[in-house]
N, C-alpha and C positions, 0 to 999 in steps of 0.2 A: 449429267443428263438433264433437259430442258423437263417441262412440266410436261405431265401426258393429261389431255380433259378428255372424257367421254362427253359427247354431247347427245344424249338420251332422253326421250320421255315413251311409254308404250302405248299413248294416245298418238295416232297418226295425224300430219296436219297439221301439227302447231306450227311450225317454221325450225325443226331441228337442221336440217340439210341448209336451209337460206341460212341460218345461224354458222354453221360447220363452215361454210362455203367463205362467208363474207367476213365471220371474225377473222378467217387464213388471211383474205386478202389484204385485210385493213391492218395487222398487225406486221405482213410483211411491209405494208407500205412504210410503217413505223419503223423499217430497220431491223426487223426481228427474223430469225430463221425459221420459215414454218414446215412441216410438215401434215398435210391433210391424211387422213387413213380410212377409206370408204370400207368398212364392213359391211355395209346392205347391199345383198341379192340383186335391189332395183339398179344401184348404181345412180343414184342420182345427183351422189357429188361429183362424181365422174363428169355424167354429161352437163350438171351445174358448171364443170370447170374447162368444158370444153374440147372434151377428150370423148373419143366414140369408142363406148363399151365395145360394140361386135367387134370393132379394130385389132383388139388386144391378143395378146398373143399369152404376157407373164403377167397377172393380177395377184391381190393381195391373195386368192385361192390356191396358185400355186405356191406360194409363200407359207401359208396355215399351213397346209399339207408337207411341206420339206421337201419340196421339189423346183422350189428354187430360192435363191436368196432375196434377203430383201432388197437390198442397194439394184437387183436387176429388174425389179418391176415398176422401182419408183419412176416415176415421169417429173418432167418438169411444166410446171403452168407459166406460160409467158407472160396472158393476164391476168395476172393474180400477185407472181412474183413467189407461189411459192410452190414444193415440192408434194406431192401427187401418188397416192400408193391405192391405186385404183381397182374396181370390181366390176365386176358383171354378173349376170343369171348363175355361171358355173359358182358361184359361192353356195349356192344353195345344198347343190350334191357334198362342197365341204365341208358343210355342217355334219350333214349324216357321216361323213365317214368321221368327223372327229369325234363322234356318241362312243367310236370304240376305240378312241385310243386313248393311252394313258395319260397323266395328265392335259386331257385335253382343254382345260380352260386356261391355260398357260400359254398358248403358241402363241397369240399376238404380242404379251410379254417380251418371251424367249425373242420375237420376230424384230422388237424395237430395241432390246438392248443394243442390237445390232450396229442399229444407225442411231441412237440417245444421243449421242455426245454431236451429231451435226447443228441440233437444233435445239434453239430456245423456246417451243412450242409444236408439241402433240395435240392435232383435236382428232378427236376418233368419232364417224358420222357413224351413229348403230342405227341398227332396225326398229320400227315401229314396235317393240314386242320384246320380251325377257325369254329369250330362248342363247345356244350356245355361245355363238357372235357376240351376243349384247354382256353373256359373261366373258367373254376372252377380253371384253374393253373393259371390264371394270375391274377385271385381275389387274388389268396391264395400266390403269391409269391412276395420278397422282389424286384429280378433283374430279367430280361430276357439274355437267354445267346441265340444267333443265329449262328448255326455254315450256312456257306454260302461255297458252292463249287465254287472255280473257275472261271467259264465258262462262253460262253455267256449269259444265262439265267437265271446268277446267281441273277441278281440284280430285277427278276420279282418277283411279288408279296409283295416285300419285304414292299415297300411301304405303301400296303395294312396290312401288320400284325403292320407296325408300325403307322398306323390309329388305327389298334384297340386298340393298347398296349395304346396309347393318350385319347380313346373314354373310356378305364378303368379306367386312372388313373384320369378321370374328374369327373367318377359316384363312383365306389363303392372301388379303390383302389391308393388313391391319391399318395403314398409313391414310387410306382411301378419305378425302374426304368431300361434303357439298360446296363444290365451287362457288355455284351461286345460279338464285331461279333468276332466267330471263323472262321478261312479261314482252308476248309477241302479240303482234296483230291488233294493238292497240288502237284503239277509236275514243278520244274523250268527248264526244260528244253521246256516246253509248252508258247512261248509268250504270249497266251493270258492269262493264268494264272498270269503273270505279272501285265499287265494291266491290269485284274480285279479287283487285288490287290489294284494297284494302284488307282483307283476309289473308293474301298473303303476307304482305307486311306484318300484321300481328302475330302472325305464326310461328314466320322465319328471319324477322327483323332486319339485321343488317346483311344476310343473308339474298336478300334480293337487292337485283343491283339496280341503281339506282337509275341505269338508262334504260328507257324503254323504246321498244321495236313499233312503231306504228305501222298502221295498215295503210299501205301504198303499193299504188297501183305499177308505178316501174320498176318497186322489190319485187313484184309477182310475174313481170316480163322478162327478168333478168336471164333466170335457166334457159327460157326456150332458143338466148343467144350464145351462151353457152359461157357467160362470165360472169365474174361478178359484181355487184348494184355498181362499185363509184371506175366502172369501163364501159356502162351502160348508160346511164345518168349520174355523173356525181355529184350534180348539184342537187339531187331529189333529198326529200324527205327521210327514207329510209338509208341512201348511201352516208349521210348523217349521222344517223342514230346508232349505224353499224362501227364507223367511224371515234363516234362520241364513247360505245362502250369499249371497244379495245383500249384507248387510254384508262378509264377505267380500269381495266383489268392487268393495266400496267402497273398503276397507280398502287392498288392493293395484294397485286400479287406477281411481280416480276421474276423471273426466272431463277434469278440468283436467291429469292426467297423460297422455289419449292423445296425444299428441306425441312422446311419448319413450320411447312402448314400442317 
């Protein structure tokens, strides 16, 4: 089975979805087999990818629930190049009913072993927020990737998700580990952007990677077309940087190495 990443923070806004959206596409451009996995309600890797929620017929919700399989919901993204397990609003009513069922932070799990073996990368987009979803992705994933903005309020909560990612990997997902903070929305012309920077660095050292997301203005036009940054502009700033860290995360942690992270 390829790596599974949750791509999480419970702060909204940072760039979690532009991150979800555009490592897929950059990594397939690399040759690599992706699969995207939209857990959020909103859907907005869905429509980042080009696909119309209300459209839908079989989402990742009938899936969670065992009413249908996975290989039936997947879609394919033409631009993007990679594979699509997409959501809508109905995810929301699947959380409540999985409050009652039995193992229920397990089913996205159960859902990927399915399809593991097509692909040399899982990114699982969660919700703004540590509720069921955001534990079905972190059951079910090898690394957490955090992209973090900035600023000053960059470093709230953070603490708290990496309480839970600990409180996971004690009960039902020992192997679980921090992929690595992305620093989004970057402005270096911003000091406190620096020192934010710099705080994390001293924290989490090599741990943050060493490409950063700047704040660009054709990364932030890309959804409303429904692709991602380097189909939009790929000469910009941001389809770069998107670009620059998928090697990266080739470099340090390729497929044939999840095992041993």
């Amino acid at each position: 089975m390829g790596r599974i990443v949750a791509v999480t923070n419970q702060k909204g806004g940072v760039g979690k979805t532009t991150t979800a959206v555009n490592l897929a596409a950059s990594l397939a451009a690399e040759g690599r087999r992706v699969l995207l996995v939209d857990i959020d309600p909103q859907g907005n890797a869905t429509t980042g990818s080009g696909v119309d929620k209300a459209a839908l017929e079989v989402t990742v919700c009938e899936v969670l629930l065992g009413q249908a399989r996975t290989l039936d919901a997947i879609i394919k993204v033409e631009r993007g190049d990679y594979d699509l397990l997409p959501a809508n609003p109905d995810l929301t009513a699947a959380e409540v009913q999985l409050l009652q069922v039995i193992g229920r932070e397990m089913k996205l799990r159960q859902a990927l072993e399915a399809v593991g073996g097509m692909y040399d990368y899982v990114f699982i987009d969660c919700p703004p927020s540590i509720n069921m979803l955001t534990l079905n992705a972190l059951t079910a994933c090898d690394g957490v990737l955090i992209p973090i903005q900035c600023e000053y309020y960059a470093l709230e909560g953070l603490s708290s998700l990496l309480e839970t990612i600990r409180q996971i990997r004690d009960s039902v997902n020992p192997g679980i580990t921090i992929q690595g903070l992305l620093r989004t929305m970057y402005d270096p012309r911003n000091r406190l952007s620096d020192e934010v920077s710099a705080q994390l660095i001293k924290h989490f050292e090599d741990k943050v990677y060493q490409t950063v997301i700047p704040r660009n203005v054709r990364l932030a036009e890309a959804p409303s077309f429904g692709v991602p940054i380097m189909f939009h502009d790929p000469r910009s700033a941001g389809a770069a940087a998107y670009q620059a860290l998928a090697k990266e995360m080739l470099n340090v942690d390729t497929p044939a190495q999840a095992g041993a992270a």
